[in-house]
C-alpha positions in Angstrom: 4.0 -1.1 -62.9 0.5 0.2 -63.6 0.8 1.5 -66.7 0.5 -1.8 -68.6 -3.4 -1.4 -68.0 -3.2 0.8 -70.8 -3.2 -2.1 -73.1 -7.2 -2.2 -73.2 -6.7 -6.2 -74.0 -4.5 -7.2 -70.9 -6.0 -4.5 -68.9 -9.2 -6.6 -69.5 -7.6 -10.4 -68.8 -6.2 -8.5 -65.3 -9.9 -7.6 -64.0 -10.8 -11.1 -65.4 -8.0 -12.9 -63.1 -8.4 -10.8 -60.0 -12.2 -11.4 -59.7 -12.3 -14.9 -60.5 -9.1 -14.9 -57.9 -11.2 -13.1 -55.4 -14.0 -15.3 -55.8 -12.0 -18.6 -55.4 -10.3 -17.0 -52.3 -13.4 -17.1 -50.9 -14.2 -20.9 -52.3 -10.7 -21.7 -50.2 -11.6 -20.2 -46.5 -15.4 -22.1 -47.2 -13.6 -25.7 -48.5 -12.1 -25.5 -45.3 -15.0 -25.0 -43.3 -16.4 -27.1 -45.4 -13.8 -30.0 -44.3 -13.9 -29.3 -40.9 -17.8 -29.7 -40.4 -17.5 -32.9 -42.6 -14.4 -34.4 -40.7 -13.5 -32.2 -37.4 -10.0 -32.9 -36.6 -9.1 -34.7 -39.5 -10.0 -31.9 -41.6 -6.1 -31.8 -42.6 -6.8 -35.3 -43.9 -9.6 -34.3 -45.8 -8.1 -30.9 -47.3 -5.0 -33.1 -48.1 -7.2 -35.0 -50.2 -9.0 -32.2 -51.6 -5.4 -30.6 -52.5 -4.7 -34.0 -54.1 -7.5 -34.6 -56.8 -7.1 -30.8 -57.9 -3.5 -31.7 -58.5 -4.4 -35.0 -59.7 -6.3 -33.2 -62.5 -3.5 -30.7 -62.9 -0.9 -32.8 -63.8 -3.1 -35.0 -65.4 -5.1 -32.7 -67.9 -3.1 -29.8 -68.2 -0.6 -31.2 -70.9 -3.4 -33.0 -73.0 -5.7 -30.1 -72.5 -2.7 -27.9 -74.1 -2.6 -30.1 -76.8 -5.9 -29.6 -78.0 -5.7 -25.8 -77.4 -4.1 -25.0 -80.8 -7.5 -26.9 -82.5 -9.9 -23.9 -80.7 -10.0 -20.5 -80.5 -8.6 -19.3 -77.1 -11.3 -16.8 -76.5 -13.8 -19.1 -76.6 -12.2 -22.1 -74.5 -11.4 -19.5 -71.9 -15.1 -18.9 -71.8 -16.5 -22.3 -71.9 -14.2 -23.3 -69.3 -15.3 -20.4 -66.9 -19.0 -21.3 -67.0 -18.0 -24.9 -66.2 -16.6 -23.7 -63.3 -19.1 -21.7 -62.4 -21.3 -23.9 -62.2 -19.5 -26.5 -60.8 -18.7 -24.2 -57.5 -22.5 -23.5 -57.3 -23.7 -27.0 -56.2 -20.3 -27.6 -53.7 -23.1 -25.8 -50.9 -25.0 -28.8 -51.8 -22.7 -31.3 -50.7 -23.3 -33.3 -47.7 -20.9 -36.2 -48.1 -17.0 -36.3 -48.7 -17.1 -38.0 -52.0 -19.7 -35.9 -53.8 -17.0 -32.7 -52.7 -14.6 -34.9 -54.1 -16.5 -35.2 -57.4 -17.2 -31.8 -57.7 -13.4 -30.4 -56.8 -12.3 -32.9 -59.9 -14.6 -31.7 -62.5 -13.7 -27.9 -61.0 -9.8 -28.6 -61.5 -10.1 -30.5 -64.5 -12.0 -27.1 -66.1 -8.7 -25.1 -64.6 -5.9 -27.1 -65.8 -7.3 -26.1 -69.2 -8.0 -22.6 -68.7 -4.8 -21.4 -66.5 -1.8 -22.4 -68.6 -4.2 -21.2 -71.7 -4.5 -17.7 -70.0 -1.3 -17.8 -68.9 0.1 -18.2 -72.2 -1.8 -15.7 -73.8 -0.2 -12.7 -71.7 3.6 -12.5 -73.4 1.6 -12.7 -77.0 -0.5 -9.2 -75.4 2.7 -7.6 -73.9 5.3 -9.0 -76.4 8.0 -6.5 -74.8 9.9 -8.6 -71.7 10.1 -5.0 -69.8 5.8 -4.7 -70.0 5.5 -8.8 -69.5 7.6 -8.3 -65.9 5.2 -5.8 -64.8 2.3 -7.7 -66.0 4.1 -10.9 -64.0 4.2 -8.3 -60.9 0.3 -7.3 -61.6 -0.4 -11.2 -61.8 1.2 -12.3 -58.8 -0.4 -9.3 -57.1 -3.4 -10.0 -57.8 -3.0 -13.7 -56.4 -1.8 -11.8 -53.0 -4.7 -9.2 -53.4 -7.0 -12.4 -53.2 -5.1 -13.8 -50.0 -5.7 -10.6 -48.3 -8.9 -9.5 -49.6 -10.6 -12.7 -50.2 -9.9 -14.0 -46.6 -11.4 -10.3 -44.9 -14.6 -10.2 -47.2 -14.5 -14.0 -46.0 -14.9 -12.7 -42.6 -16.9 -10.2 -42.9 -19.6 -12.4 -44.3 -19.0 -14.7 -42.0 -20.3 -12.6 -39.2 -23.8 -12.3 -40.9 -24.1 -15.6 -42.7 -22.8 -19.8 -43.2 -19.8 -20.1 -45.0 -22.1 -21.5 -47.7 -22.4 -18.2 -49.0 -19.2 -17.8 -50.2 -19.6 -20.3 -52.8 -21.5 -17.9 -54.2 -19.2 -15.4 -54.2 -16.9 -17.8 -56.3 -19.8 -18.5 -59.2 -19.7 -14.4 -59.7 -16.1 -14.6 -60.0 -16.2 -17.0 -62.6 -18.9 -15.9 -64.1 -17.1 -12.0 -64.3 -14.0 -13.5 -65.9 -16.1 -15.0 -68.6 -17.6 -11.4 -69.7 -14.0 -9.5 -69.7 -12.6 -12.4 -71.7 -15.4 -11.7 -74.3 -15.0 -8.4 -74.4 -11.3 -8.8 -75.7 -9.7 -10.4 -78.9 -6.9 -13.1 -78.3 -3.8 -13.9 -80.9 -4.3 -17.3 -82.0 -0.3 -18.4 -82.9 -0.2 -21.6 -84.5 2.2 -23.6 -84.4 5.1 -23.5 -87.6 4.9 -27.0 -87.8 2.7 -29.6 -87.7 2.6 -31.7 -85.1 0.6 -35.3 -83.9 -1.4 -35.5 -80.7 1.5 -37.3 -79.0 3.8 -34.8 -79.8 2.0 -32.4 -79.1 1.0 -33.6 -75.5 5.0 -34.2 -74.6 6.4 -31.3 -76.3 6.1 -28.2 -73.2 7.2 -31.4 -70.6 10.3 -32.1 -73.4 11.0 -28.8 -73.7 11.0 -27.8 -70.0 13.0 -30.8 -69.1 15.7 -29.9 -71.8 16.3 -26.5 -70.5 18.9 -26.1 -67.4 17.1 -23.0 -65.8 13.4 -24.9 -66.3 14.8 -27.8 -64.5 15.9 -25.2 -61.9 12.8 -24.3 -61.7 11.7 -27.1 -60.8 13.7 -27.4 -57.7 12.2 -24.9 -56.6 8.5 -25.3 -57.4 9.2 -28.4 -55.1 10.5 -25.7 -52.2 7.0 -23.9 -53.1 4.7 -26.6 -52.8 6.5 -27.4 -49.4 5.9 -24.9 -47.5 2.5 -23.8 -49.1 0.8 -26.8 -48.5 2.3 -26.3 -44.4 0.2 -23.1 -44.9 -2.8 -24.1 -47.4 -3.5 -27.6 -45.7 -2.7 -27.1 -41.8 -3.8 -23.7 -41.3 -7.3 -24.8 -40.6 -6.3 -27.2 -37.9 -3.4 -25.0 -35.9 -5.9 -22.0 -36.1 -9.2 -23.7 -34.9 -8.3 -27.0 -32.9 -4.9 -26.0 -31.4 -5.3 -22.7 -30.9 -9.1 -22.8 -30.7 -9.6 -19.7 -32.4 -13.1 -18.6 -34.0 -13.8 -19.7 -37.8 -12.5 -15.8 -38.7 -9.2 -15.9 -37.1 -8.3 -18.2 -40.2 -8.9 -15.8 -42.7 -6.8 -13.3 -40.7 -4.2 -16.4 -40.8 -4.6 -16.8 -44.3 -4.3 -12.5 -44.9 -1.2 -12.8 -43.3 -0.1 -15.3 -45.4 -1.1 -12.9 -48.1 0.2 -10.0 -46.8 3.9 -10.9 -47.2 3.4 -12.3 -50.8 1.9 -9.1 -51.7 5.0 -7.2 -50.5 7.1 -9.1 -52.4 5.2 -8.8 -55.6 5.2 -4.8 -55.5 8.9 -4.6 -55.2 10.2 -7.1 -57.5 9.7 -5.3 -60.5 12.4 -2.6 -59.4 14.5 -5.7 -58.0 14.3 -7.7 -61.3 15.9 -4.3 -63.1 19.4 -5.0 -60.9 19.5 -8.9 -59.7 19.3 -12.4 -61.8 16.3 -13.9 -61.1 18.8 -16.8 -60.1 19.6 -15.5 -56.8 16.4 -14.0 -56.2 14.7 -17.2 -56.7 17.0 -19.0 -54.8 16.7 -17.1 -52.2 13.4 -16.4 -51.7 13.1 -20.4 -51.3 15.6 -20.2 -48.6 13.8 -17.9 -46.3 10.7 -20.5 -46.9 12.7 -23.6 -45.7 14.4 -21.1 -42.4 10.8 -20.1 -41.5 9.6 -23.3 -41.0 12.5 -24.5 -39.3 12.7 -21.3 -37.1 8.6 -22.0 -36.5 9.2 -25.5 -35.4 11.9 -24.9 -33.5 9.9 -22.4 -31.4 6.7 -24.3 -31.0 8.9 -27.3 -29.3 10.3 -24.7 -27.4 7.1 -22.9 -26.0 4.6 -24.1 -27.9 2.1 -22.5 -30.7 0.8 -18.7 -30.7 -1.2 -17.0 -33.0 1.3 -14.0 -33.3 3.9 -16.1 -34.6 2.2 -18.5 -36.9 0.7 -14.8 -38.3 4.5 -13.7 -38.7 5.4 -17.1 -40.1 2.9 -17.1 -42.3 3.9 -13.4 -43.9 7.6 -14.8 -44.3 6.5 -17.4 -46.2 4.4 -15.4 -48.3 7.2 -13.0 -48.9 9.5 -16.1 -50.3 6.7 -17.5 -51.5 5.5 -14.9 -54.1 9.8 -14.2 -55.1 10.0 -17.7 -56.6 6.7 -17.5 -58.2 6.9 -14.0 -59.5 9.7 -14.2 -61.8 9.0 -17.7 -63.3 7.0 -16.5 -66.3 10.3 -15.0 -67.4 12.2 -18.2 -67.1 9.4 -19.3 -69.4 8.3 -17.1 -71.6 12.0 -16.5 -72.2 12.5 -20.5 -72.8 10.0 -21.2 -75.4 8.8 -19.8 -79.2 5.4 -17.8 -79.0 3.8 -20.8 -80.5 5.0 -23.3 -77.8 4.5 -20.8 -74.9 1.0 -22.9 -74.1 3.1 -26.1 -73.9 5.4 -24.7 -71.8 2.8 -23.1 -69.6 1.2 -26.2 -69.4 4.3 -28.2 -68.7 5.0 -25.8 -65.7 1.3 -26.1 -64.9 1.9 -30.1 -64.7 5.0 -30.3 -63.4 4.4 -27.5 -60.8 1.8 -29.2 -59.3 3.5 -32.8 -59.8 5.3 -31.3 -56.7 2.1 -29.9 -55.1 0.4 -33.7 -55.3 3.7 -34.9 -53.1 3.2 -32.0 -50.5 -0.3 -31.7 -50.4 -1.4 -35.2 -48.7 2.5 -35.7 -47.6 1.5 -32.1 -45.2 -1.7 -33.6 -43.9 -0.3 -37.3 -43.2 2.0 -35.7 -41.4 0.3 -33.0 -39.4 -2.4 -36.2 -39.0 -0.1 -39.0 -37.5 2.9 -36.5 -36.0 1.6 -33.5 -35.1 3.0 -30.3 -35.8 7.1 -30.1 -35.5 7.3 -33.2 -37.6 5.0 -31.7 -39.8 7.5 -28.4 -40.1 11.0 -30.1 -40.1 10.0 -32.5 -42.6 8.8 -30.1 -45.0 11.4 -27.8 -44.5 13.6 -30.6 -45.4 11.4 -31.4 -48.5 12.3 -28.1 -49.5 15.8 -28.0 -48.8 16.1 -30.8 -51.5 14.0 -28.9 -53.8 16.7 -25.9 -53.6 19.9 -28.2 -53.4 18.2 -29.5 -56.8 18.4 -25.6 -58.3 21.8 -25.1 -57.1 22.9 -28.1 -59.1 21.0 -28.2 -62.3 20.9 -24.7 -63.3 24.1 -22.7 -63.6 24.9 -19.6 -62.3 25.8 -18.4 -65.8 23.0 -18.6 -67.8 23.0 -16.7 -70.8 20.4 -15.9 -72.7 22.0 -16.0 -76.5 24.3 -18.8 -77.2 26.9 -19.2 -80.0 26.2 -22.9 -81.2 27.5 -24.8 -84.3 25.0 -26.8 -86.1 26.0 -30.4 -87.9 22.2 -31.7 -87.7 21.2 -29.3 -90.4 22.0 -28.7 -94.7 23.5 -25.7 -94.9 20.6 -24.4 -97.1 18.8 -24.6 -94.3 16.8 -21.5 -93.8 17.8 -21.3 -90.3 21.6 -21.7 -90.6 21.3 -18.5 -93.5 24.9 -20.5 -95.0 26.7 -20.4 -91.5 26.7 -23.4 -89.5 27.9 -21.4 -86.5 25.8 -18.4 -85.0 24.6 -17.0 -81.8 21.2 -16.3 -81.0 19.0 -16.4 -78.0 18.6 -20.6 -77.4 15.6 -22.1 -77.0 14.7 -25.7 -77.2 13.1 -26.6 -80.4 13.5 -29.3 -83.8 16.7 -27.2 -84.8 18.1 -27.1 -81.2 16.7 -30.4 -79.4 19.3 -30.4 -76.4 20.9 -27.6 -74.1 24.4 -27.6 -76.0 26.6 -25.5 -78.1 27.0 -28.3 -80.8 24.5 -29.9 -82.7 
């Protein structure tokens, strides 16, 4: 797996993303904090609505801001959009009243929904081979597990000498560290082969991802995802400090845990990925999700809430949790031309978190006016219909090349080469504009 940091370029973007990861791990355990000195109880509330706005601004920006990606250089957006967020995290210590941390969290996610499907995007144009990419994918998603687990003990460690305050800090380095690797590197620039207007381009990765049976799959289970992560990312604070009554420290211990199982999963998918589809893996992964929450709900009606099973809870989930996440950048690298890979980045970025804006407040209503078994059950069922969804909408046989006949072009055509009927690997695009085998 390692051996991709060889590549000087991506070996660069990966210090970049686990720094700025590590510092916004540590912006996560302080928003909380943050929410429950500003609110108390209803901190769930408040993080719900924190959740929201960022995802507000995801699915929002992203697809516009991908638009207007192919008019910049990448290098210098990824930059730009760094130091906004730097600065944007160094005055939330400021912030003594909800709204002006709801201000802040907007302009933060806004600057994000630009620079993630952009940096995203860029790694399959560094590691072009598919064999390097899923090892980078397996680097990536480690070093979003690194940050759970890391993030949440330097969290605590600080905590024991200083206000959580000080970890916004932390997150302005972070940012500010991802800004010098990314200009120490060059970055391909593909353009896009054709020219195309704002409009199109804005719908093109949502038309594209929507056209495509295992994107659609996908999906499903980003919707299985954003259930049970926002059980973890939203309610955490309150099981850990008002129903269990635990210190401020236990919850980054809670959130390691969390951490711990996606991290698991992330070192052994690469060898997994050599013998099984990422079809049942995926599927899978969001099944042992949905049967932890119901398992945990069912045992806190039974004898209540412990901290040694919310901790084991929280590492299932994780472990599911990072096996549907892991292998999606196959599903879309594999999906789109190099030129539309930001569209499709960003179409995953907005339609991922589409599903995240249903579970984030959904997780704290619920947790709010219910408590917590009908906080569990319901999301477990959310995410039962997010993996039903999969089941149904992408097939089991999904092949990669598909012999097609084409009627929609002249037979000069460059593409057809004087045969209207040809196999190659499909992807959504003018000459192919639906999922078919005749066009």
């Amino acid at each position: 797996m390692f051996e991709v940091l060889g590549n000087r370029t991506y070996r660069n973007l990966f210090l970049a993303q686990v720094v700025a990861l590590m510092g916004t791990g540590l912006a996560t355990v302080a928003l909380g904090l943050l929410a429950y000195d500003l609110a108390g109880e209803n901190a769930a509330l408040v993080l719900g609505t924190i959740f929201t706005i960022k995802m507000i601004a995801y699915v929002g920006l992203a697809p516009i801001a991908s638009a207007m990606a192919d008019r910049v250089n990448r290098r210098v957006l990824l930059i730009v959009l760094d130091l906004i967020r730097a600065s944007v995290v160094l005055c939330l210590p400021f912030a003594t009243t909800l709204w002006q941390v709801y201000g802040l969290i907007f302009v933060l996610q806004a600057a994000s929904a630009a620079f993630t499907p952009t940096f995203q995007a860029t790694i399959p144009d560094v590691l072009p081979d598919e064999e390097q990419y899923t090892k980078a994918l397996s680097l990536s998603r480690l070093a979003f597990d690194l940050e759970n687990i890391l993030s949440p003990t330097v969290a605590a460690l600080i905590l024991t000498i200083a206000s959580y305050s000080s970890l916004f800090l932390g997150t302005t380095l972070g940012f500010l560290f991802s800004a010098l690797m990314v200009m120490s590197v060059h970055l391909p620039d593909p353009k896009p082969a054709v020219a195309r207007g704002f409009y199109d381009r804005t719908t093109l990765g949502i038309r594209i991802y929507l056209a495509t049976p295992r994107l659609r799959g996908l999906l499903g289970l980003n919707l299985a995802v954003s259930s049970a992560g926002a059980m973890v990312l939203v309610n955490s604070v309150v099981l850990v400090r008002s129903q269990l009554g635990l210190q401020e420290s236990a919850l980054a211990w809670t959130m390691f845990a969390f951490g711990l199982g996606s991290m698991l999963a992330a070192i052994a998918l690469p060898r997994i990925l050599h013998v099984t589809p990422e079809r049942p893996l995926m599927l899978g992964g969001a099944g042992l999700m949905a049967a932890t929450l119901i398992g945990l709900g069912a045992l806190v009606a039974a004898s209540g809430l412990s901290w040694p099973a919310l901790l084991i809870a929280w590492a299932v989930i994780g472990l599911g949790y990072s096996t549907v996440l892991t292998p999606s950048g196959r599903l879309l690298a594999r999906s789109a031309h190099a030129e539309d890979r930001p569209a499709i980045f960003a179409a995953q970025f907005a339609l991922s978190h589409a599903c995240w804006l249903l579970a984030y407040p959904l997780s704290g209503w619920l947790m709010t006016a219910f408590g917590t078994v009908p906080a569990l059950l319901s999301l477990a069922t959310l995410a039962l219909i997010g993996i039903s969804t999969a089941l149904r909408v992408w097939p089991a046989d999904d092949p990669i090349e598909v012999a097609h006949t084409h009627d929609n072009l002249p037979l000069d055509h460059p593409h057809l080469k004087g045969h209207r009927r040809h196999t190659h690997a499909l992807v959504i695009d003018d000459a192919h504009p639906q999922w078919d085998s005749h066009f």
